[in-house]
KOLKENU-41685 format. One line per 2 residues: number of its first residue (from 1); their letters; for each residue x, y, z of N, C-alpha, C. Coordinates in nm, 4 decimals. Example, Ala and Ser with C-alpha at 12.3 -4.5 7.8 and 13.67 -1.06 7.14 Angstrom:
<pts>
1> as> 1.3190:-0.5690:0.7800:1.2300:-0.4500:0.7800:1.3200:-0.3300:0.7800 | 1.2850:-0.2250:0.7080:1.3670:-0.1060:0.7140:1.2900:0.0030:0.7870 $
</pts>
This chain:
<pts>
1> xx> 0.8333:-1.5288:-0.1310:0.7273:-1.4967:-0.0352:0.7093:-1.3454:-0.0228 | 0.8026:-1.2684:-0.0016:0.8226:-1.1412:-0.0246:0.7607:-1.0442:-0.1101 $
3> xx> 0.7095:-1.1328:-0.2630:0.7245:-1.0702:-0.3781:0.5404:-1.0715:-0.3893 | 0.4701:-1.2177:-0.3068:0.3535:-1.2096:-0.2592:0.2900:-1.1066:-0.1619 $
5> xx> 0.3555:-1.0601:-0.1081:0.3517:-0.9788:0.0227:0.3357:-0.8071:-0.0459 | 0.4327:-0.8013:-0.1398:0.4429:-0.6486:-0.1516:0.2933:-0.6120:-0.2384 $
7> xx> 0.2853:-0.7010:-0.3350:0.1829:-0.7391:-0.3979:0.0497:-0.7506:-0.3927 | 0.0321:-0.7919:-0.2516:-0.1121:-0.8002:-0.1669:-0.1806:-0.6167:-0.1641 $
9> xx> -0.2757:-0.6325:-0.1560:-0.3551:-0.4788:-0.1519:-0.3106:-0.4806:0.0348 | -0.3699:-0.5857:0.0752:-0.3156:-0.5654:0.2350:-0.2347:-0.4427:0.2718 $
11> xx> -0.1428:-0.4693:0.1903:0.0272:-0.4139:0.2538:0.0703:-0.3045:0.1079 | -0.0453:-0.2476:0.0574:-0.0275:-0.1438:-0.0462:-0.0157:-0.0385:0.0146 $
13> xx> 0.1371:0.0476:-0.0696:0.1541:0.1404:0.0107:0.2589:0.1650:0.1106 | 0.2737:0.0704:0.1917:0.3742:0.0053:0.3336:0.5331:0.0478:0.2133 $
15> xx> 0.6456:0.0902:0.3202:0.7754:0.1430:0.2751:0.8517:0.0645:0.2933 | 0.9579:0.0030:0.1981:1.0346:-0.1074:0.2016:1.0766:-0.1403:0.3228 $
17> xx> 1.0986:-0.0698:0.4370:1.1542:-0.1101:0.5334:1.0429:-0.1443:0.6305 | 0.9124:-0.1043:0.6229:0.7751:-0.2035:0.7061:0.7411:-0.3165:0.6447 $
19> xx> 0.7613:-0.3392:0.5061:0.7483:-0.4780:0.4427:0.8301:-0.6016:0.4169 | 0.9661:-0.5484:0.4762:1.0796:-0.6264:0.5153:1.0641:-0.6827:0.7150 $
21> xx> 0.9721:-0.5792:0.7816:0.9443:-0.6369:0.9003:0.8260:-0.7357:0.8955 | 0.7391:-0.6829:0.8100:0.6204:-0.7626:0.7874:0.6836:-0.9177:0.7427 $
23> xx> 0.7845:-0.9251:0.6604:0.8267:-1.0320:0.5530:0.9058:-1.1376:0.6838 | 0.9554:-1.0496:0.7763:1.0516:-1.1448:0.9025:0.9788:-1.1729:0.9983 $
25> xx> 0.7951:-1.1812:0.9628:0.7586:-1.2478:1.1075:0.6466:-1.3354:1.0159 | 0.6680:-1.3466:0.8693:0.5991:-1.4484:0.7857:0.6320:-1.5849:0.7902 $
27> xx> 0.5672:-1.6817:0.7570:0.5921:-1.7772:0.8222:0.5336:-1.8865:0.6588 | 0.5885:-1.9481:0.6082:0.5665:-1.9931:0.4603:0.4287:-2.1372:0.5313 $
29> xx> 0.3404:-2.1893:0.4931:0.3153:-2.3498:0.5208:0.2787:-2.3684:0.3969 | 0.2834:-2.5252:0.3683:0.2238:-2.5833:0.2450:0.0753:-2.6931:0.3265 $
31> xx> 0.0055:-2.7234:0.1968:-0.0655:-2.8145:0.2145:-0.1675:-2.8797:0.0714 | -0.1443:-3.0081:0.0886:-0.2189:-3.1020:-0.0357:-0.3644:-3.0776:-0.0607 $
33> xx> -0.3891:-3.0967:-0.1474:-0.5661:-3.0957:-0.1606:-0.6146:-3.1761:-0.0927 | -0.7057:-3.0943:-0.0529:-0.8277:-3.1285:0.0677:-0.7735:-3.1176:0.1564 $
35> xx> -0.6552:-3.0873:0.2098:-0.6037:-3.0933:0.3387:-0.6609:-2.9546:0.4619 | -0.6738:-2.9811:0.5306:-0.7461:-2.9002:0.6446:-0.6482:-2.7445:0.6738 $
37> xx> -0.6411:-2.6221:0.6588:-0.5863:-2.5317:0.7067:-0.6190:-2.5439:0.8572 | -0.7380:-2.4879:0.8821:-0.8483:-2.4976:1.0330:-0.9417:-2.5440:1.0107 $
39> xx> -1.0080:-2.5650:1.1910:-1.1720:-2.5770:1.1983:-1.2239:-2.4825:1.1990 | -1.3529:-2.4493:1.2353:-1.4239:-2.3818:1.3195:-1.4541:-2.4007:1.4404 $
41> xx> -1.3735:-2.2701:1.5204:-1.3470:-2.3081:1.6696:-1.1911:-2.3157:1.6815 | -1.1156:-2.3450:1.6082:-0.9810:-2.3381:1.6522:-0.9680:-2.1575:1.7116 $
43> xx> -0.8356:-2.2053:1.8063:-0.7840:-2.0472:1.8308:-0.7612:-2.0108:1.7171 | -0.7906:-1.8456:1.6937:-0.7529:-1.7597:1.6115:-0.5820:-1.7482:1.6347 $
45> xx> -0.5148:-1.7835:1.6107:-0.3682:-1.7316:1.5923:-0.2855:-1.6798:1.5658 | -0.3295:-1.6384:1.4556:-0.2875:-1.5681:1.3240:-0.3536:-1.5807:1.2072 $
47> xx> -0.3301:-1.5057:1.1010:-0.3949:-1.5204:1.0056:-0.3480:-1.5532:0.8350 | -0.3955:-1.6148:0.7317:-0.2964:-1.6704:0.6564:-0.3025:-1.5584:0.5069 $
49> xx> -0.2192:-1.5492:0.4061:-0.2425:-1.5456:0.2750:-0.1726:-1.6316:0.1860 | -0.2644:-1.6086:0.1089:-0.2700:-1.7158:-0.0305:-0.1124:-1.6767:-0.1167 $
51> xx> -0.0329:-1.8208:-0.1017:0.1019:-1.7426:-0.2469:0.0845:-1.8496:-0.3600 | 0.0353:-1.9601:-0.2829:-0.0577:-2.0198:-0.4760:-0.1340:-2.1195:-0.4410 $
53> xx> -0.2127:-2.1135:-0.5055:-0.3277:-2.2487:-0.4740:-0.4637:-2.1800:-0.4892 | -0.5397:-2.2590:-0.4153:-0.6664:-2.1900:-0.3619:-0.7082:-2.2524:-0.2327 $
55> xx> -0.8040:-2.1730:-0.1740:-0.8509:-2.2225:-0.0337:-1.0173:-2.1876:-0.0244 | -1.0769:-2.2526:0.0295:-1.2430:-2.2133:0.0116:-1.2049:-2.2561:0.1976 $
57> xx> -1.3575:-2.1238:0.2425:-1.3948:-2.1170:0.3245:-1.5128:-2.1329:0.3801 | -1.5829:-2.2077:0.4421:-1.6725:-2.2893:0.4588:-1.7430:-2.3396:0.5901 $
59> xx> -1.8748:-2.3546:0.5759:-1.9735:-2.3563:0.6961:-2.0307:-2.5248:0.6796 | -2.0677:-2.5762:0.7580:-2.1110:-2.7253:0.7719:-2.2511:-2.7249:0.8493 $
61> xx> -2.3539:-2.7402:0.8438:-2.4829:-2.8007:0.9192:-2.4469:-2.9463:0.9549 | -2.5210:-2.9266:1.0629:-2.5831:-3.1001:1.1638:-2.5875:-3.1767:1.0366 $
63> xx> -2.6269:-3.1540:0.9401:-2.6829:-3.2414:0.8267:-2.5767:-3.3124:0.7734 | -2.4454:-3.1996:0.7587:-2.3689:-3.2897:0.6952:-2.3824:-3.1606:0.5583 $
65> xx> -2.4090:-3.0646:0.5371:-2.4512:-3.0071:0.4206:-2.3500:-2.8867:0.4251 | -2.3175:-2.8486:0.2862:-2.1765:-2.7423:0.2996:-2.2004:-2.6467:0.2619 $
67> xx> -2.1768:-2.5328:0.2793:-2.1815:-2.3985:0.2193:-2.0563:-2.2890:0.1972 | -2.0242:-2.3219:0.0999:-1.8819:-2.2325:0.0821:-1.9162:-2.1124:0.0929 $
69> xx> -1.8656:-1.9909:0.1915:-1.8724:-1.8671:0.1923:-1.7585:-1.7829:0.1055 | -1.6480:-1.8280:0.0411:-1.5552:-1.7786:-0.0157:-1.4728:-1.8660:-0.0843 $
71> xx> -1.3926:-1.8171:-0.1680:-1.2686:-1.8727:-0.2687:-1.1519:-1.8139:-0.2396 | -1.0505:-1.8292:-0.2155:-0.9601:-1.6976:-0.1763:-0.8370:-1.7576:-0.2861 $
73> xx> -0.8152:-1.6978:-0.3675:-0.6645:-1.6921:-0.4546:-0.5001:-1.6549:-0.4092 | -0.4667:-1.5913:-0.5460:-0.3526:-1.5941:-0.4631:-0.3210:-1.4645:-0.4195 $
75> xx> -0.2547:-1.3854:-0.3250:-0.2286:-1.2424:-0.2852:-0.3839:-1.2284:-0.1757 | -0.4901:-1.3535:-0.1790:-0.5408:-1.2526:-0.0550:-0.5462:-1.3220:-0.0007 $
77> xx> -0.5677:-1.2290:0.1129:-0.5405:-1.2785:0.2942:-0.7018:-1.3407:0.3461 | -0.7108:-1.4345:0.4730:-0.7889:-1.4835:0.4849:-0.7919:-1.4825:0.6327 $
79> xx> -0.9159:-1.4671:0.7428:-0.8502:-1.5675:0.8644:-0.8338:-1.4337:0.9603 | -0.8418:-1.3323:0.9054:-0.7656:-1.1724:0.9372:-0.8560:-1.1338:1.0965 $
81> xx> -0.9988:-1.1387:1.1104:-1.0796:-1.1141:1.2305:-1.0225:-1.1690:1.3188 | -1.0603:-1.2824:1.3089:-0.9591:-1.3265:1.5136:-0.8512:-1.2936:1.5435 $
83> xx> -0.7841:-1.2170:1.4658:-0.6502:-1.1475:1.4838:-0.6788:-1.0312:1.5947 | -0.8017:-0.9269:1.5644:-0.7911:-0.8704:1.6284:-0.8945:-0.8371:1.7790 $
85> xx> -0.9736:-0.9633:1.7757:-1.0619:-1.0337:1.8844:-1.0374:-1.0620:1.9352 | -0.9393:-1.1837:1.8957:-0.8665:-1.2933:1.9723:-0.9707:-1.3841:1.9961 $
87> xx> -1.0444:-1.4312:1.9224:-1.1724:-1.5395:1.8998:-1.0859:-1.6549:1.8352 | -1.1707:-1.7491:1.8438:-1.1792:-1.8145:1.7260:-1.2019:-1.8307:1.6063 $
89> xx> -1.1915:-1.9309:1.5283:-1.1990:-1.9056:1.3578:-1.3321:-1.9326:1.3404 | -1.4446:-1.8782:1.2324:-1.5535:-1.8909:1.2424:-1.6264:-1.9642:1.1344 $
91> xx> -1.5317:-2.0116:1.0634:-1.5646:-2.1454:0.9971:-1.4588:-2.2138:0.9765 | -1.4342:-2.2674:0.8555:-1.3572:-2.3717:0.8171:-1.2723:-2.3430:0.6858 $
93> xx> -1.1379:-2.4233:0.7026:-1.0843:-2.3422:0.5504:-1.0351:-2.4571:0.5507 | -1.0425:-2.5162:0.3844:-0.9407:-2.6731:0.3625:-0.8304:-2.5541:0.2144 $
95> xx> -0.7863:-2.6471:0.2198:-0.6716:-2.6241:0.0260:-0.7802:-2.7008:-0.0640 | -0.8000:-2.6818:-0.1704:-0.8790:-2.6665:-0.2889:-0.8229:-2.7910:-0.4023 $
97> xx> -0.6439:-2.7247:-0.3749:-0.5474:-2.8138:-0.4497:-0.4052:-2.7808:-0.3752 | -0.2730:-2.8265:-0.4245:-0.1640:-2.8128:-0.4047:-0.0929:-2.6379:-0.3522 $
99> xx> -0.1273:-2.6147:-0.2133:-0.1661:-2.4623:-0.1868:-0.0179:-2.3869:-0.0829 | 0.0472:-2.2762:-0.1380:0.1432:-2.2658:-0.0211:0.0712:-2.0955:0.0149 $
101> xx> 0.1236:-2.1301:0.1651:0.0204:-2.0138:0.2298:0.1594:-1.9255:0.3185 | 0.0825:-1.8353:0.3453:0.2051:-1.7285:0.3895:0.0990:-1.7366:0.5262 $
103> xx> 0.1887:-1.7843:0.6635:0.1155:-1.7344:0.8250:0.1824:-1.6437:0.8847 | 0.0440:-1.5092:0.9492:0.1051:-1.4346:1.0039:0.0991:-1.4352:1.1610 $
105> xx> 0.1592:-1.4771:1.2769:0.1571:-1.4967:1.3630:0.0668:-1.3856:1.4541 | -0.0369:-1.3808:1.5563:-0.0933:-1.2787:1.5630:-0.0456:-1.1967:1.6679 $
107> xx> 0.0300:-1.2546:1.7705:0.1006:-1.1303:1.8290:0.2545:-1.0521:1.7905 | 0.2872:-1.0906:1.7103:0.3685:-1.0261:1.5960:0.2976:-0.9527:1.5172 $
109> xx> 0.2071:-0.9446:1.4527:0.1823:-0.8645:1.3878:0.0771:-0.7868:1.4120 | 0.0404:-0.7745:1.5524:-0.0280:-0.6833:1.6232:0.0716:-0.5940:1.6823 $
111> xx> 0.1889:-0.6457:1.7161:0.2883:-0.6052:1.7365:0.3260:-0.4528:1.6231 | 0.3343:-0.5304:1.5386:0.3829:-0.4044:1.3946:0.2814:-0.3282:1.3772 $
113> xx> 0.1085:-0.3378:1.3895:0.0628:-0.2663:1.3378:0.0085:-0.1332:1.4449 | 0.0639:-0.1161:1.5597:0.1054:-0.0348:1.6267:0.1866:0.0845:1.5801 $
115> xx> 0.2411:0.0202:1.4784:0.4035:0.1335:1.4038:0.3669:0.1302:1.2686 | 0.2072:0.1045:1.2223:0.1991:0.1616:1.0898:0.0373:0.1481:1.1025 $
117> xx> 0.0368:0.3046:1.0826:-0.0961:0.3733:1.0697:-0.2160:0.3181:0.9468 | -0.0806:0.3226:0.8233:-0.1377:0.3011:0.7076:-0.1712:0.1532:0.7028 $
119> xx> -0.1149:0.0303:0.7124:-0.1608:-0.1339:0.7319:-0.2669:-0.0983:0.7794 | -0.3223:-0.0437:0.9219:-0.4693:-0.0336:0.9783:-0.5494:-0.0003:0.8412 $
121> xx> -0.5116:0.0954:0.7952:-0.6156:0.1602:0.6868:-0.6694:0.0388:0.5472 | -0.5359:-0.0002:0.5188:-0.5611:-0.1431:0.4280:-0.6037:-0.2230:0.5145 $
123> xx> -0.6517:-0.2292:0.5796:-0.7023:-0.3515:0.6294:-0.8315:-0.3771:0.6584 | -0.8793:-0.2219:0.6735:-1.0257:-0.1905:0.6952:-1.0802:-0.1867:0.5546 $
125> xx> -1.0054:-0.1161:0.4556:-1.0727:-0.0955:0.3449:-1.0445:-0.2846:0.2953 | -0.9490:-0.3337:0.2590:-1.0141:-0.4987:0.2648:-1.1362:-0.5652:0.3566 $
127> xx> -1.1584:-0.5603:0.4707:-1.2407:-0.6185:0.5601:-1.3603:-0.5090:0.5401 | -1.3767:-0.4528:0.4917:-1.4808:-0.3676:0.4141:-1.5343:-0.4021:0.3099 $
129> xx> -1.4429:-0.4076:0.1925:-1.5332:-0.4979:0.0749:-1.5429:-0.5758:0.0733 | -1.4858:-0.7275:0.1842:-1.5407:-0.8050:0.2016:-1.6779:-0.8203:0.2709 $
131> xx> -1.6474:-0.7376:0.3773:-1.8205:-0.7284:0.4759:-1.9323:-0.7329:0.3231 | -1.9362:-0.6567:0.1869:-2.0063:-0.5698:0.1048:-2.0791:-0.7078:0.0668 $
133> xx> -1.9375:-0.7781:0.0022:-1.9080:-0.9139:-0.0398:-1.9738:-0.9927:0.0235 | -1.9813:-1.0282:0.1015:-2.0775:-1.1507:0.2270:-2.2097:-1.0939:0.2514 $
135> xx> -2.2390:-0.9286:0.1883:-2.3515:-0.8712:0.2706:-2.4323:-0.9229:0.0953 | -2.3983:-0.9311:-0.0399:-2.4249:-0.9486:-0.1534:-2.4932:-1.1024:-0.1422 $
137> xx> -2.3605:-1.1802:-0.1091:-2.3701:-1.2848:-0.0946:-2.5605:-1.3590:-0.0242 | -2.5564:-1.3011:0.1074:-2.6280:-1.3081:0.2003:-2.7762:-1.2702:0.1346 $
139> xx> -2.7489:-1.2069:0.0627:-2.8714:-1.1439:-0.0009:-2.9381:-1.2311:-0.1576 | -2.7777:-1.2239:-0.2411:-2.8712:-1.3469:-0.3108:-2.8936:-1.4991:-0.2697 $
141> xx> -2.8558:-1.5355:-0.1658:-2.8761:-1.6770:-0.1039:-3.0305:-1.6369:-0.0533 | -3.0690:-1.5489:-0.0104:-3.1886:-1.5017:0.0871:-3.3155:-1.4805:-0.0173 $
143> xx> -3.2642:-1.3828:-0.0871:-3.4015:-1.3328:-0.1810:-3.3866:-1.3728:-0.3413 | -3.2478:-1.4106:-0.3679:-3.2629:-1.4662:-0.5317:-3.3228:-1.5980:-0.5399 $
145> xx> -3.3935:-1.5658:-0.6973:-3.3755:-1.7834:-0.7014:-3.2325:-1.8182:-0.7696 | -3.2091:-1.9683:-0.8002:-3.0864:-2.0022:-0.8136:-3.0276:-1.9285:-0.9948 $
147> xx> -3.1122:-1.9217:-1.0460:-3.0540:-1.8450:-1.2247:-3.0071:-1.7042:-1.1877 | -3.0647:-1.6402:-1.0992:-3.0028:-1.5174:-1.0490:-2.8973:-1.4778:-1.0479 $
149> xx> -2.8916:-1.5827:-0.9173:-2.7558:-1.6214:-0.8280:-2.6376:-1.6334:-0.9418 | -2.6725:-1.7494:-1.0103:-2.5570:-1.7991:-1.1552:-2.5580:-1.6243:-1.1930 $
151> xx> -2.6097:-1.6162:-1.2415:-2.5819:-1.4718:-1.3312:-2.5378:-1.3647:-1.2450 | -2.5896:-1.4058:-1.1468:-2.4757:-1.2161:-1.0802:-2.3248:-1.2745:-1.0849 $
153> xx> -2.3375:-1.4067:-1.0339:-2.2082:-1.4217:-1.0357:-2.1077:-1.4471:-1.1382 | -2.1638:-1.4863:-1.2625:-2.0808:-1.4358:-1.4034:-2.0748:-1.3213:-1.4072 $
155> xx> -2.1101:-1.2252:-1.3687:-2.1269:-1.0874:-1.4160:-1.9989:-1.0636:-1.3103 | -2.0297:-1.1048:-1.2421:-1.8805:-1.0403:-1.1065:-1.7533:-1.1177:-1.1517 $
157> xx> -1.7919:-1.2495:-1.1964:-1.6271:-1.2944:-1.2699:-1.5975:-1.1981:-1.3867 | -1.6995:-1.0881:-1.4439:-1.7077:-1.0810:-1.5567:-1.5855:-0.9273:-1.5293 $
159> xx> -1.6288:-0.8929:-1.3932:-1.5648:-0.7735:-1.3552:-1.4148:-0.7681:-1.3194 | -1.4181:-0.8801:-1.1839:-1.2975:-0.9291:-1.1604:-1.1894:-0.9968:-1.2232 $
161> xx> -1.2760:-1.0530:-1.3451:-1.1378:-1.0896:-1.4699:-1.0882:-0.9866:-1.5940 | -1.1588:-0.8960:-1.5516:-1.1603:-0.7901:-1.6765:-1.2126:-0.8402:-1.8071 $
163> xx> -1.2451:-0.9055:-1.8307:-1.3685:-0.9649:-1.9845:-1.5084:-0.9762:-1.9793 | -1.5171:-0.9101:-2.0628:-1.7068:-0.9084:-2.0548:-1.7379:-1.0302:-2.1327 $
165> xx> -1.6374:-1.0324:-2.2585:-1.6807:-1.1540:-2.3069:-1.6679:-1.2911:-2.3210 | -1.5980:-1.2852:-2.1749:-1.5601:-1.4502:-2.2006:-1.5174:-1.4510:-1.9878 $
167> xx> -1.5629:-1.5677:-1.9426:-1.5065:-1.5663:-1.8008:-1.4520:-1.7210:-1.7686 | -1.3580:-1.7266:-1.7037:-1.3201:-1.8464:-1.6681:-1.3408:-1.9146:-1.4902 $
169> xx> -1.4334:-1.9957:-1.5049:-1.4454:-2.0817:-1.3820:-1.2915:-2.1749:-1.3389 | -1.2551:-2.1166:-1.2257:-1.1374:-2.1682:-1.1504:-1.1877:-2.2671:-1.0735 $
171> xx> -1.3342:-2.2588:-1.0390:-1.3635:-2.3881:-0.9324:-1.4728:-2.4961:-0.9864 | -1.4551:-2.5866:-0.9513:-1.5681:-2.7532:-0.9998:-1.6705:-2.6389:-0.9947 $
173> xx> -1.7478:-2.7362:-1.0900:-1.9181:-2.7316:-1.0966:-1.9708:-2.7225:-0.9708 | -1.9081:-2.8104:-0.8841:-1.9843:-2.8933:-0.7502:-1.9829:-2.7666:-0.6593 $
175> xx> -1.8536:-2.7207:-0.6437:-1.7951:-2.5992:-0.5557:-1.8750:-2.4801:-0.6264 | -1.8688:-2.4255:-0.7153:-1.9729:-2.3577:-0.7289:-2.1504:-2.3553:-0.7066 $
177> xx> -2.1545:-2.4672:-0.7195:-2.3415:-2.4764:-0.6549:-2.3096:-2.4565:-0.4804 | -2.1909:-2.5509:-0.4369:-2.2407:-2.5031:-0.3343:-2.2142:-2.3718:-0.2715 $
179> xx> -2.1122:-2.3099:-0.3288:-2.1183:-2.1376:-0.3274:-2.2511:-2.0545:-0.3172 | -2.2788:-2.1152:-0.4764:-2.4436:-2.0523:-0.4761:-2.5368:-2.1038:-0.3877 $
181> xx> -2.5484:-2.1985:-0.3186:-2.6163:-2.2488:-0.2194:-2.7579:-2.3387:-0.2907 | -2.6689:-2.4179:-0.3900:-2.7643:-2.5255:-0.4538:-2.7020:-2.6331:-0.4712 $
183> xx> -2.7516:-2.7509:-0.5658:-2.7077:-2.8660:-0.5887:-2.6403:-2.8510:-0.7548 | -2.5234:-2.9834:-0.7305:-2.4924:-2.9406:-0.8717:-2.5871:-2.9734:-1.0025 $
185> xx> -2.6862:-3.0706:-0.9865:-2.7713:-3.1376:-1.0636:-2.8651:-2.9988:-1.1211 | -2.9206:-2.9283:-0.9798:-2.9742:-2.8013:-1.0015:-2.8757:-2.6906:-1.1054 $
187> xx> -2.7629:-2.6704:-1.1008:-2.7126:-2.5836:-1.1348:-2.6727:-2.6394:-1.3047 | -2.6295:-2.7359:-1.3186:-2.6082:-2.8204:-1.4355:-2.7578:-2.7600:-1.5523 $
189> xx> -2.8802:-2.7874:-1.5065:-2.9707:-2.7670:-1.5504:-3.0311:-2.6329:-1.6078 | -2.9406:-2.5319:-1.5265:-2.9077:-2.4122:-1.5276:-2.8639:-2.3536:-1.6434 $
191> xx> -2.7630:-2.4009:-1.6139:-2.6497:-2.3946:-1.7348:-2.6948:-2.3508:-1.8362 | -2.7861:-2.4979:-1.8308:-2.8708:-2.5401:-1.9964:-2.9174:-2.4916:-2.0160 $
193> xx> -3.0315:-2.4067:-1.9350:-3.1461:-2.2869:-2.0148:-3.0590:-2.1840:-2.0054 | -2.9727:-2.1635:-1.9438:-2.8699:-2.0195:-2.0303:-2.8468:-2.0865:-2.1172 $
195> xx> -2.7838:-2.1291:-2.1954:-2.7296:-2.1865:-2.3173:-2.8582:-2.1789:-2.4094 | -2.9666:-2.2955:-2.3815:-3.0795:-2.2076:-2.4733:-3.1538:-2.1319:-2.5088 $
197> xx> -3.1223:-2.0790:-2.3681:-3.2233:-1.8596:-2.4111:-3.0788:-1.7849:-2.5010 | -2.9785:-1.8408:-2.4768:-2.8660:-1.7863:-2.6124:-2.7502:-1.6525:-2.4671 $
199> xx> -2.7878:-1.6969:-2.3607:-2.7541:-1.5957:-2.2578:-2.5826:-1.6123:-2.2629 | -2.5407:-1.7647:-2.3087:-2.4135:-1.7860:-2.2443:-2.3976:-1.8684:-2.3290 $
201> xx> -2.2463:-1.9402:-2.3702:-2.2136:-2.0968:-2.4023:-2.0928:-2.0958:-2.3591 | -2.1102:-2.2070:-2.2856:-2.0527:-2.3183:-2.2235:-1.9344:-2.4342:-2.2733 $
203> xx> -1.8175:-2.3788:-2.2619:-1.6853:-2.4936:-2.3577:-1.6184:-2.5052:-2.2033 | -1.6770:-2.6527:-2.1441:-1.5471:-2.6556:-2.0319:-1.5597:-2.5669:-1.9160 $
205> xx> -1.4828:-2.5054:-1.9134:-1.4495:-2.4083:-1.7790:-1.4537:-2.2656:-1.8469 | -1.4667:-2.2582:-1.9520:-1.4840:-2.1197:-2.0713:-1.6272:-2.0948:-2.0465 $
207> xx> -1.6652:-1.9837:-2.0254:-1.8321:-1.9457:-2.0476:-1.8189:-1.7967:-2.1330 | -1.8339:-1.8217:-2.2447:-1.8729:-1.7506:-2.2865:-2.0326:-1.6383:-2.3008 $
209> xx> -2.0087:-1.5005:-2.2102:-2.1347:-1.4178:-2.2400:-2.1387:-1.3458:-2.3352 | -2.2825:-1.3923:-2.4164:-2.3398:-1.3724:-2.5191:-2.4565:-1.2875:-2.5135 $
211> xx> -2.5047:-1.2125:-2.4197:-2.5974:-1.1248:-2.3909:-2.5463:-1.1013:-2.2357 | -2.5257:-0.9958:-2.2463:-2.4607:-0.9170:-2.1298:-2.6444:-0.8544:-2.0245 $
213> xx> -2.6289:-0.7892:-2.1267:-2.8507:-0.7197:-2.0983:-2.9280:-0.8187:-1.9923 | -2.8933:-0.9227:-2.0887:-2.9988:-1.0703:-2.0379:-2.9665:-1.0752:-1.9080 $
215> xx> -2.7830:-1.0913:-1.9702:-2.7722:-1.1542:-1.7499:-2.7651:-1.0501:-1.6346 | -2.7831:-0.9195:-1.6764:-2.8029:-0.8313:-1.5824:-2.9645:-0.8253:-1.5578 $
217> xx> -3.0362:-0.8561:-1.6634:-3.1392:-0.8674:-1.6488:-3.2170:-0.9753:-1.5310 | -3.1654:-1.0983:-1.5877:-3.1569:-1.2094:-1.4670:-3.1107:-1.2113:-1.3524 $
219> x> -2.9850:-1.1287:-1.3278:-2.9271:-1.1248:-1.2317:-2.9539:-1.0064:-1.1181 $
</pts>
């Protein structure tokens, strides 16, 4: 758990002996796929990070209709705002698959970050590129159409995995449309005219980009 912790950008920086206090008020949980972390609306309590699995975070309409706002892996933290509100959680987080999570209790570790200047600083600059992240997000849900959407977001796996030429999808088809804020039938179809404008091909969970131009172009 420890070795997750030092690891995190969170806590980059922090001196063996603040990350050994940080590490004694961590708190390990597990949970099965699909299993519920929170609602929306639970007390904020604390806040969790990822030490393997995945966790999507997520909004629900009256309808019954889902909108994943995030994916969170392993080393990042999630859940982090009502920590320092003391709100509630403002959507919903389930496990993805077989997920163990690191909890940080929130008056403990409001506690510590009193006695380290620098955690404040990681924490803003995380809750910063995320704000950027949700403000991107917000924008191609708002003003892109859905081929856009697909293509910025290969282009950002394209960044975050370090390969231009090849990216790997970690999440279903399904979970990705509804990321992008479509259907999978819609997005499936997608696919396909990338594949025949020659933009991309498609093996599995492999996408290979084959015109980089194109999908910045599209995107």
């Amino acid at each position: 758990m420890r070795d997750i912790i030092v690891k995190s950008e969170l806590f980059g920086g922090l001196s063996p002996e603040h990350l050994d206090e940080i590490a004694n008020i961590a708190v390990e949980k597990k949970f099965k796929r699909g299993e519920t972390i929170f609602f929306e609306g639970d007390p904020g309590t604390g806040f969790y990070m990822v030490a393997t699995g995945k966790v999507k975070i997520f909004k629900t309409s009256l309808s019954g209709k889902e909108q994943i706002l995030h994916i969170f892996g392993a080393g990042e933290p999630f859940g982090e705002v009502p920590v320092f509100h003391d709100q509630p959680f403002p959507a919903n987080a389930t496990a993805l698959e077989k997920t163990s999570l690191i909890f940080f209790p929130r008056e403990r570790f409001v506690e510590l970050v009193y006695s380290m200047p620098s955690l404040v600083m990681n924490m803003l600059a995380v809750l910063s590129m995320r704000l950027r992240r949700f403000a991107t997000q917000i924008e191609n849900l708002s003003l892109k159409e859905v081929p856009a959407r697909l293509a910025g977001y290969l282009l950002y796996l394209s960044v975050e995995q370090g390969n231009r030429d090849q990216v790997t999808l970690d999440i279903s088809k399904g979970q990705l449309a509804s990321l992008l804020g479509t259907i999978p039938e819609t997005l499936s179809r997608i696919f396909a005219r990338m594949s025949e404008e020659g933009l991309i091909k498609v093996d599995g969970k492999q996408i290979s980009l084959l015109d980089m131009d194109g999908l910045e172009d599209k995107g």
